[in-house]
SEMAR-104421 format. One record per residue (C-alpha): residue in three letters; x, y, z. Coordinates in pm, whole numbers, padded with zeros to 5 digits, always signed. Example, Ala and Ser with C-alpha at 12.3 -4.5 7.8 and 13.67 -1.06 7.14 Angstrom:
BEGIN
Ala+01230-00450+00780 Ser+01367-00106+00714 
//
This chain:
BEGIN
Unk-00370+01515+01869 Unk-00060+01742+01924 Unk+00315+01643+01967 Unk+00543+01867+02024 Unk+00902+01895+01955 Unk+01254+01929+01741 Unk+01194+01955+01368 Unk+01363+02074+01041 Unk+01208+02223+00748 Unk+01360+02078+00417 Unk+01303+02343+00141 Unk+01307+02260-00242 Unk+01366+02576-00457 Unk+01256+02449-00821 Unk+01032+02599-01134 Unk+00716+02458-01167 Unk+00740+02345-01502 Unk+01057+02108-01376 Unk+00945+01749-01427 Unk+01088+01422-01273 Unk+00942+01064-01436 Unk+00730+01193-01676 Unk+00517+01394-01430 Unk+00578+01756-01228 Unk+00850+01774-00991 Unk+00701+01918-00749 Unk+00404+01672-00785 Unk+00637+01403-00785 Unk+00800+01508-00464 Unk+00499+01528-00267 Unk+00400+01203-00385 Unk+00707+01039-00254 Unk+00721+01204+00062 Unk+00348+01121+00139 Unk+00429+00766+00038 Unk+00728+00769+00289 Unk+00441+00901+00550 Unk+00616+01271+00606 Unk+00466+01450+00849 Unk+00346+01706+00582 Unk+00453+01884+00255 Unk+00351+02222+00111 Unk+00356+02362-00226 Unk+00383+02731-00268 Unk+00383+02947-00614 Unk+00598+03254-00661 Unk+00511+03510-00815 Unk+00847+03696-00928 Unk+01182+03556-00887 Unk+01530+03406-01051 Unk+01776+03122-00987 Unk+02140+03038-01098 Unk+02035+03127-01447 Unk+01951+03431-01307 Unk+01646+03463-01538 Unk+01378+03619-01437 Unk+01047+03437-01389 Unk+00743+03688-01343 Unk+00320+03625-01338 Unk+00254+03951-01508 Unk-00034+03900-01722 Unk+00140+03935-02077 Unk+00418+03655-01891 Unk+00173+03393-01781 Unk+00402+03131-01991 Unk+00709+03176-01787 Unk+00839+02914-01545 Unk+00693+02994-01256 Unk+00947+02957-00907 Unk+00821+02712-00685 Unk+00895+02664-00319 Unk+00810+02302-00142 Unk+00822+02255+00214 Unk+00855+01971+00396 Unk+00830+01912+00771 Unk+00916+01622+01016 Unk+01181+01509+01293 Unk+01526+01589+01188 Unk+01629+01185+01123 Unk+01353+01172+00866 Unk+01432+01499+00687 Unk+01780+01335+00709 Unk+01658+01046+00552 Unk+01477+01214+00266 Unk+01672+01474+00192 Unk+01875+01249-00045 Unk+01636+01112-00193 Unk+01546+01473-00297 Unk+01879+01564-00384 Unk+01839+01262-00660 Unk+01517+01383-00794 Unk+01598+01752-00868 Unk+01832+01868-01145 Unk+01826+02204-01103 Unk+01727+02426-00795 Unk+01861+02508-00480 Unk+01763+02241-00143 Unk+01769+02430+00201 Unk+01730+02290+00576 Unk+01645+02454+00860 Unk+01592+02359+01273 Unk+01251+02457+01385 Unk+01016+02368+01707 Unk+00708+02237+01620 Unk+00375+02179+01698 Unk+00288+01864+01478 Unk-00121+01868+01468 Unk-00170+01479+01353 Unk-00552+01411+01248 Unk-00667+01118+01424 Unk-01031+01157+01311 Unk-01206+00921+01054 Unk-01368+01224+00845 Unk-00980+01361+00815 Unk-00815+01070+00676 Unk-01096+00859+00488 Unk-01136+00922+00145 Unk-01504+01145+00055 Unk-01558+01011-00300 Unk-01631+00665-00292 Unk-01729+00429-00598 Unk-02046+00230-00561 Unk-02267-00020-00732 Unk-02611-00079-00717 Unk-02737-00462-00573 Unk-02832-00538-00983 Unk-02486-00456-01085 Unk-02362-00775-01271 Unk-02046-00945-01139 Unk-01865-00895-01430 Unk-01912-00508-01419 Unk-01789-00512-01069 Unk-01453-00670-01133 Unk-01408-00384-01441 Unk-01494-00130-01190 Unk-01306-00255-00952 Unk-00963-00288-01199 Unk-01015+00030-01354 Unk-01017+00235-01045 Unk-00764+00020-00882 Unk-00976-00059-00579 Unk-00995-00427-00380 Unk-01394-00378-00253 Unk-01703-00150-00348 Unk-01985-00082-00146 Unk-02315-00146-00275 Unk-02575+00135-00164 Unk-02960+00225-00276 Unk-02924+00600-00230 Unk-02683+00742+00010 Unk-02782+00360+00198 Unk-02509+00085+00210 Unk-02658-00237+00156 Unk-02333-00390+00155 Unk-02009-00458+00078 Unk-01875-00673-00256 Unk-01498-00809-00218 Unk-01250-00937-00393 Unk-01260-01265-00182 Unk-01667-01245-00294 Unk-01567-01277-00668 Unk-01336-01611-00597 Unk-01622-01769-00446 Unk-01840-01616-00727 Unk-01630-01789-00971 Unk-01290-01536-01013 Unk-01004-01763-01121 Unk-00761-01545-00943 Unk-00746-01284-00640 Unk-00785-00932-00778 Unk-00430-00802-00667 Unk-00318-01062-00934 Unk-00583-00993-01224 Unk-00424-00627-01248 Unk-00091-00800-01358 Unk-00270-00969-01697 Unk-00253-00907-02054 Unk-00574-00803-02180 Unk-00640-01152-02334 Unk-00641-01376-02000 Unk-00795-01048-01814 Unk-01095-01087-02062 Unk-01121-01439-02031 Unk-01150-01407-01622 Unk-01438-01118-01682 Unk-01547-01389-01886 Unk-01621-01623-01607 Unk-01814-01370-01388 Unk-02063-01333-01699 Unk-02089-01716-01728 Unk-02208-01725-01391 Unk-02451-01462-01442 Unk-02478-01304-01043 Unk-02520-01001-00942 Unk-02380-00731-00652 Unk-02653-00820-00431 Unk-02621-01213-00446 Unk-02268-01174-00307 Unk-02233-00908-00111 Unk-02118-00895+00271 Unk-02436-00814+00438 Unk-02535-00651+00705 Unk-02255-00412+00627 Unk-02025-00349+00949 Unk-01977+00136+00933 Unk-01761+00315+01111 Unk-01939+00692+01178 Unk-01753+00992+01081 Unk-01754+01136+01411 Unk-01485+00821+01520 Unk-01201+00833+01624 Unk-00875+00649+01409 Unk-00817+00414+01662 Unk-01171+00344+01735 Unk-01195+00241+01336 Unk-00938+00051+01408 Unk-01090-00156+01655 Unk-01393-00234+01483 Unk-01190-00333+01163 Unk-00933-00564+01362 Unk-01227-00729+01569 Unk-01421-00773+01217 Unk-01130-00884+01019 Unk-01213-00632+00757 Unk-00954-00462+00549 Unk-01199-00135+00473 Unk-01473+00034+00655 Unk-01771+00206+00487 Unk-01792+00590+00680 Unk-02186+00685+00746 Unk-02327+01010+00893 Unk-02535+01036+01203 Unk-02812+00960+00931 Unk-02650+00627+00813 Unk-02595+00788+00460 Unk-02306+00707+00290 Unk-01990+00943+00287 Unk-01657+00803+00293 Unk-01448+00483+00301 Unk-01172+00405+00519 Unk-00951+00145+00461 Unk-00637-00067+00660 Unk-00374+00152+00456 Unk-00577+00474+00533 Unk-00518+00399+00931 Unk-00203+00206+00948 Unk-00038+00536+00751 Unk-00233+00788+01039 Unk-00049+00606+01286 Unk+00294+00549+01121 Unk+00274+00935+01077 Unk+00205+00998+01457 Unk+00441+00761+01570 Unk+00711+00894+01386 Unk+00664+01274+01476 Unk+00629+01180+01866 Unk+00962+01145+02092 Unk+00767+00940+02351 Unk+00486+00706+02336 Unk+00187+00934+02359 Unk-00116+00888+02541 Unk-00346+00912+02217 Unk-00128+00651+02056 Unk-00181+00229+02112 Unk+00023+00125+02372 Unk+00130-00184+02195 Unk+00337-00027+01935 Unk+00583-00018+02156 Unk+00616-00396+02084 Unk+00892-00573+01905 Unk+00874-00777+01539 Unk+00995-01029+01732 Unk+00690-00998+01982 Unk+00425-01070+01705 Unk+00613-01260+01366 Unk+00515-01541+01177 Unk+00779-01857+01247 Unk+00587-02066+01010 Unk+00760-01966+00689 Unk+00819-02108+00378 Unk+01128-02147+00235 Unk+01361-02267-00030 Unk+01719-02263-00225 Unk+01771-02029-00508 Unk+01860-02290-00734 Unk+01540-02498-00697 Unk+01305-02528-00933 Unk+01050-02252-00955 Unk+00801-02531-00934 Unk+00904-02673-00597 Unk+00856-02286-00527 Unk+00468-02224-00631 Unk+00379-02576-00435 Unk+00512-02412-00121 Unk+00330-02040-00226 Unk-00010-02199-00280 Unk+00014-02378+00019 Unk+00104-02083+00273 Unk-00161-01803+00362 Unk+00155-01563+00290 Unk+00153-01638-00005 Unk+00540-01574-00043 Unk+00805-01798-00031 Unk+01166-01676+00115 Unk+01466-01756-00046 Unk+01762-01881+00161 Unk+02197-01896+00052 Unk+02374-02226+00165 Unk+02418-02005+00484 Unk+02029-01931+00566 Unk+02076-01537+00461 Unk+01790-01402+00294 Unk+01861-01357-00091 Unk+01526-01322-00303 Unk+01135-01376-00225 Unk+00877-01592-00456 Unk+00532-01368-00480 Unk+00270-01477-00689 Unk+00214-01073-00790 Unk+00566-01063-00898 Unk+00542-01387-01088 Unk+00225-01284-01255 Unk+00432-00993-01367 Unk+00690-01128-01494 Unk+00568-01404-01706 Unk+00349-01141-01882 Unk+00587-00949-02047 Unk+00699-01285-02216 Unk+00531-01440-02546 Unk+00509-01761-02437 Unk+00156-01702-02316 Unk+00073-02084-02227 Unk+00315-02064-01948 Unk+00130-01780-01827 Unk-00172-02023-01851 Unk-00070-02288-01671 Unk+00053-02036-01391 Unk-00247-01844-01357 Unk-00369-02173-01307 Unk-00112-02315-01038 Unk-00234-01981-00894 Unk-00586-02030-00880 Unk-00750-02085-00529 Unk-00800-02469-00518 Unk-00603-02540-00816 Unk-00384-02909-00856 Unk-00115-03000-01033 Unk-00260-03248-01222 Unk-00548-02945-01329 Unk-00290-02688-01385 Unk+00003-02895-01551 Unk+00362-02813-01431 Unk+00628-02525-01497 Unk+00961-02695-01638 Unk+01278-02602-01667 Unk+01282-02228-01484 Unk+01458-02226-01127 Unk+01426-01951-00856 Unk+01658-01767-00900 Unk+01513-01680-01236 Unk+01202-01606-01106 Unk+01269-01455-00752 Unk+01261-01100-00620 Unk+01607-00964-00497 Unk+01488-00638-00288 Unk+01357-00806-00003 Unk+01177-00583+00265 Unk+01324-00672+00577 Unk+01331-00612+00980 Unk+01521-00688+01257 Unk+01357-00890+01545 Unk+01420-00598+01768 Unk+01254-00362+01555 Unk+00920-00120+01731 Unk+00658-00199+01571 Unk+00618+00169+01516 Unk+00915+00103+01326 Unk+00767-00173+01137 Unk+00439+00024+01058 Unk+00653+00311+00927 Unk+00811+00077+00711 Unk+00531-00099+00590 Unk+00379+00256+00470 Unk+00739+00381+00282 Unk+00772+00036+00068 Unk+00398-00054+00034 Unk+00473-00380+00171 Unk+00209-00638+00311 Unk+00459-00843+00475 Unk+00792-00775+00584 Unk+01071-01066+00664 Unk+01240-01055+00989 Unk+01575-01105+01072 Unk+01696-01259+01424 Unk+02055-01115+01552 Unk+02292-01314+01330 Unk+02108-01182+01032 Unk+01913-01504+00960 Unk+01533-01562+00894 Unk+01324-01536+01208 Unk+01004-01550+01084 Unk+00756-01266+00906 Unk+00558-01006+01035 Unk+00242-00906+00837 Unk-00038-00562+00808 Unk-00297-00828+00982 Unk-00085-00844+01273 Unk-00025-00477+01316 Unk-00380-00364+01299 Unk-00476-00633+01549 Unk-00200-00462+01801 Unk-00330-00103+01683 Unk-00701-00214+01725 Unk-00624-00390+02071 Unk-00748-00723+01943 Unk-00351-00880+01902 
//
């Protein structure tokens, strides 16, 4: 897919021993401009130069050691080189940040084999349960595919460990202390199953040869969150997941003046088109309590805080929670939230959480839309925050309802 049109190049002058946040700067750059879904970024290596130091860097042989100069490149429609180029400006100390106007020819891969990712962990059907959930925590994955060979047998999910016995969802068993994290292992072994006695099968494949929107299809017609990638031969060689497509698109989208022929029509609808009115909400100075009995009973699984005036102030998520109780020593409140948390817990199971209100517990930096908003413009917001779910705002600024990843693939995929 091509788009053509006005761009900028923003380039980032630095030495690539310069570090930002514990890691390389010029690392760390490209990481946040992928995460903000750039168009692209590149990364060159001098080999002889100087900056406002005027020292000299070199990579003669005898001066391999020397700080290296380092050029990164970025690429996209002027507003969003607009938009990041302060957020660069923050990151680098020292170095020299140019723009330029360009016309470009953005190619945007809109092929499965170009966006899914080649190296995918497996399990075997014998795999015990309890191996899958370390597997799955240690590589920071929601699902595995479970192959003999190069052949996928099938697919094990988080939501197939709940029913297996998981106390809670996997997004929330990242956010323990080791001692409640062993304990939920712990139940998987109790139960004693295996890969194979849970897994999704027949697994649904996408083949590589597909197109992005074609994957998408299949996945928002299946309900599926990732899609195994096969060969002509049905062997294994990829995944591709919601994130993996939703970001393809929010990329396109973004680079393209016009809605483009290759693109789904129904971006061009509004938040407003497609939200969620049925939202819970409550007063900041409730108790947190009142605030998990509303959270366990919403699929959201969020609850939105709301001023005297009905303006958004904070949001309850159970990730967030999970978090925040953990770094504190009192580890039996912890307890009887992870149980409050648990799918088909009670409060008479789980006990009750006293004497904390919302406003203690709540998150402040709410994600938000207006009503009016593209949802190209929701996708590419969804893809710079990481954000499931976004709240959207009608005219005045008030709560209109929420707008969620589900909803966008189905409109992507044709199926919403």
């Amino acid at each position: 897919m091509k788009i053509h049109g006005a761009a900028e190049v923003l380039r980032i002058y630095i030495g690539d021993s310069d570090r930002h946040g514990g890691k390389l700067l010029y690392e760390a750059i490209v990481d946040e401009a992928r995460r903000r879904g750039m168009a692209g970024a590149t990364v060159t290596r001098g080999t002889i130069g100087f900056g406002a130091h005027s020292l000299v860097h070199t990579a003669k042989i005898l001066r391999l050691s020397e700080d290296l100069p380092v050029v990164i490149e970025i690429i996209d429609k002027p507003d969003r080189i607009a938009a990041f180029a302060p957020i660069v400006e923050e990151m680098v100390g020292e170095g020299t940040i140019t723009r330029q106007e360009v016309t470009a020819t953005f190619h945007c891969s809109m092929r499965v084999r170009e966006v899914m990712s080649p190296s995918v962990v497996t399990v075997e059907s014998g795999t015990p349960l309890a191996d899958v959930l370390r597997l799955l925590l240690d590589k920071g994955i929601k699902s595995v595919p479970v192959v003999a060979g190069r052949a996928v047998l099938g697919m094990v999910t988080g939501g197939d460990l709940l029913r297996a016995g998981l106390g809670l969802r996997l997004s929330l068993q990242g956010e323990l202390p080791g001692e409640l994290r062993g304990e939920e292992i712990g139940k998987l072994e109790v139960a004693g199953k295996t890969a194979g006695d849970v897994m999704n099968a027949p697994v649904v494949t996408v083949n590589i040869h597909a197109s992005v929107p074609e994957a998408a299809t299949l996945m928002a017609g299946k309900k599926l969150k990732r899609l195994p990638v096969v060969d002509d031969a049905g062997a294994l060689c990829g995944i591709i997941s919601r994130v993996d497509i939703l970001r393809t698109i929010a990329t396109a989208s973004a680079v393209a003046d016009a809605p483009h022929p290759q693109l789904p029509a129904g971006l061009a609808r509004t938040a407003g088109d497609v939200l969620i009115r049925d939202v819970p909400t409550i007063s900041p100075d409730a108790p947190l309590q009142q605030a998990l009995d509303k959270l366990v009973a919403s699929p959201l699984r969020r609850v939105v805080v709301l001023d005297d005036d009905g303006r958004v102030v904070g949001i309850v998520l159970d990730r967030e929670l999970i978090r925040r109780f953990s770094g504190r020593e009192k580890t039996g409140v912890l307890r009887v939230l992870a149980g409050l948390l648990a799918p088909g817990s009670s409060d008479a199971s789980a006990g009750r959480i006293e004497g904390v209100t919302v406003r203690d517990s709540m998150r402040t930096d709410v994600f938000m839309v207006s009503r009016d908003a593209p949802l190209s413009e929701v996708l590419q917001r969804m893809v710079r925050t990481g954000a499931k779910r976004l709240v959207v705002l009608d005219d005045a600024g008030r709560l209109a309802g929420m707008v969620d990843r589900d909803t966008v693939l189905r409109v992507i995929g044709g199926a919403g």
